[in-house]
N, C-alpha and C positions, 0 to 999 in steps of 0.2 A: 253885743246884744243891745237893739233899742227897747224898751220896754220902760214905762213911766215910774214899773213898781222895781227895777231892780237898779243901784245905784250905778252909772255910768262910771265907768273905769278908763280913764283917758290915756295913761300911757303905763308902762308895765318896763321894770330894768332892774338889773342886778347891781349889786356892790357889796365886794367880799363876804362872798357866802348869806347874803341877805335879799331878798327879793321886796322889791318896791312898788305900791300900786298905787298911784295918783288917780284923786277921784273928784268927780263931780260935789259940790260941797250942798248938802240935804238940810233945811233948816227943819231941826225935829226932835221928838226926842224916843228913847228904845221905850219898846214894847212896855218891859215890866212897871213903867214909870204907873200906867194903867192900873196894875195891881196898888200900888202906894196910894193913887188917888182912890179907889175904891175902900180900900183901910182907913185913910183919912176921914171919910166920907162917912165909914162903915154902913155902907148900903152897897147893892150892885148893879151890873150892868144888865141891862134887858136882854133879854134869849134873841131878838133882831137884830138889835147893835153889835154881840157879838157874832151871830152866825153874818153879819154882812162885812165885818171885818176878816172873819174864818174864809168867805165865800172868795175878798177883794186876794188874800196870801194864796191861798188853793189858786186863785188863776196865773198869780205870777209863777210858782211853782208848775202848772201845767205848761206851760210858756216857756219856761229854763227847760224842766223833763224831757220838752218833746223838742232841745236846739241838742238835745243829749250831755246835758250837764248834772250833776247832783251840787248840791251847795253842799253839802257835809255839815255844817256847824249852826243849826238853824235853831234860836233860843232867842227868851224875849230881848235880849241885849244887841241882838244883831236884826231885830224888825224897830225901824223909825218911823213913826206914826209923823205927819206932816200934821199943823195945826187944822187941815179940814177934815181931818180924820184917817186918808190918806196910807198905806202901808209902804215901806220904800225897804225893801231889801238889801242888805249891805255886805261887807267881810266876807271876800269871796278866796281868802286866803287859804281854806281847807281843800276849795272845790276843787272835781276830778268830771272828765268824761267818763260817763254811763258804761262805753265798750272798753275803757281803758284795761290794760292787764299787766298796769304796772303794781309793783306789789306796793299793799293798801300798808302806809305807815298811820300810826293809831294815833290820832286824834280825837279826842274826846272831852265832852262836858260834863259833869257829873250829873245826873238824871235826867240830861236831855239828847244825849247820844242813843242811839239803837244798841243795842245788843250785837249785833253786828261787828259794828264801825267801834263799839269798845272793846271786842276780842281780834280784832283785826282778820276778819271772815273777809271772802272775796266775794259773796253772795249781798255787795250791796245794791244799791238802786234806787229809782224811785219811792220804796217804800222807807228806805232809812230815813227819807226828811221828814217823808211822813209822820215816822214815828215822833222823829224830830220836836215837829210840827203839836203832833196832839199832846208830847209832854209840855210844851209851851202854852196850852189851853187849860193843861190840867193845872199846871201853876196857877192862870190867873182865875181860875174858878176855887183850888182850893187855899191858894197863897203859900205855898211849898212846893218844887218840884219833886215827882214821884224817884224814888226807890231809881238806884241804878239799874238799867237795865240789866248785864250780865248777870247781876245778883239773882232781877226777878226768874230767869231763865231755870235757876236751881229752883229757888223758892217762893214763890209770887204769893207777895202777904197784901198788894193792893188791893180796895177796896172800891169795884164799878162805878164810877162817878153815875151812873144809870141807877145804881141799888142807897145813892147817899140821901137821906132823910133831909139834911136841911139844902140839898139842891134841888130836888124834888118840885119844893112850890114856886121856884122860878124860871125851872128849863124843861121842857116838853124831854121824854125818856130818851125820845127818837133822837135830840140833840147830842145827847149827853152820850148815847150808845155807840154814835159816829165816834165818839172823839175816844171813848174806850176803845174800838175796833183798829182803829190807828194808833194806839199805846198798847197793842198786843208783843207781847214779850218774843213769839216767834211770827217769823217774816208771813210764812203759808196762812198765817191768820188775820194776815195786817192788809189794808186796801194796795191792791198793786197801780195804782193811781190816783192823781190828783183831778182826776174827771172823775173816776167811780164814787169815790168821797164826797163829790158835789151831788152824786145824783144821788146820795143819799140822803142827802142833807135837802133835796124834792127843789132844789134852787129852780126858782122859772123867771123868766126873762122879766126885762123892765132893771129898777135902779135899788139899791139894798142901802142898807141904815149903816149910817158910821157912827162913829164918836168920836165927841168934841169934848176938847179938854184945853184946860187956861195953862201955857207953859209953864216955866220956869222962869226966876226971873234973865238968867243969861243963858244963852245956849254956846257949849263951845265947838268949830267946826273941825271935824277930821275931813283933812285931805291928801295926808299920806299913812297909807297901813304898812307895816313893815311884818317881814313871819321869817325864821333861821328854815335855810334849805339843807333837809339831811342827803336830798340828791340833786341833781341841775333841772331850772325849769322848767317843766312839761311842754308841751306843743301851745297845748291852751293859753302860755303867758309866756310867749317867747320874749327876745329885750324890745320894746320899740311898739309890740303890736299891739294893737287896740284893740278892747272885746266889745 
């Protein structure tokens, strides 16, 4: 995959029972660091800066969707924000092809997995990163990731970031309803894409806001990910081949 927002994966090998993925080295830092600086800060981020962040992951996401890949594991620790603001997608250690029908082994985040992918359902898809997706918005708007999914599926005690009083005076509803309708508990409710998602988000062409943040003072580089194989490689990361 070439793509500037998804990390390049340069060579891909086994060693006993361990699958290895050598990567391009990203100077950056994850997602949630966003949240910490906003706490620090305690102010927040503008409804442009984050919808043009929302807008820059929605595209790399329609990009992977439509090469027929799902990331599986998408949470603010696996998105690297580059110091121009920049989103870089990483840890592609869960992902599966979209038509795959090998049976789904459960992987999971606690509140930013689907429902799905934490009952080990075969009904995943493009909509699982989604969901993904808008639990990682929901954290950095409320600073906790929501309720497990599976849990919400019985019991949904979530509160519509759309209906929340002190988000109200700094996100237009229609922002805020996107990122609800992508953390809907079941799938038939959730966007069955990362284009539907933009167009509701009324995206029109031209250049979108990022944000800029002063790093750390050291960054350290991941350039080997390592993940225990319960079965042998998939096609997608055979020894040798390059994504």
């Amino acid at each position: 995959m070439d793509s500037p927002g998804i990390v390049r994966v340069l060579s891909v090998f086994e060693c006993n029972g361990t699958a290895y993925f050598s990567m391009d080295y990203v100077q950056g830092l994850p997602m949630d660091y966003l949240g910490e600086q906003q706490l620090l800060a305690g102010n927040c981020y503008s409804e442009a800066k984050l919808k043009g962040l929302l807008v820059h992951i929605l595209q790399i996401l329609d990009y992977l969707h439509k090469k027929g890949i799902c990331h599986r594991d998408i949470k603010p620790g696996n998105i690297l924000l580059t110091q121009e603001g920049a989103p870089v997608l990483i840890d592609f250690g869960a992902s599966r092809r979209i038509e795959s029908n090998h049976t789904q082994t459960v992987l999971a985040t606690r509140g930013f997995s689907s429902p799905e992918q934490a009952l080990g359902r075969k009904d995943m898809g493009p909509w699982s990163d989604l969901y993904s997706l808008g639990a990682t918005f929901y954290s950095l708007l409320k600073g906790f990731a929501p309720p497990r999914g599976e849990e919400r599926l019985i019991n949904d005690t979530i509160q519509p970031l759309a209906a929340s009083s002190s988000l109200s005076s700094n996100y237009s509803k229609n922002f805020l309803k996107t990122i609800d309708k992508a953390l809907s508990p079941r799938v038939e409710d959730r966007y069955a894409s990362a284009e539907a998602w933009m167009k509701d988000l009324r995206v029109e062409g031209g250049a979108v806001s990022t944000i800029q943040f002063s790093p750390r003072s050291s960054n350290q580089p991941v350039s080997v990910f390592s993940i225990c194989l319960p079965y042998p490689l998939p096609a997608l990361c055979r020894k040798g081949r390059n994504i």
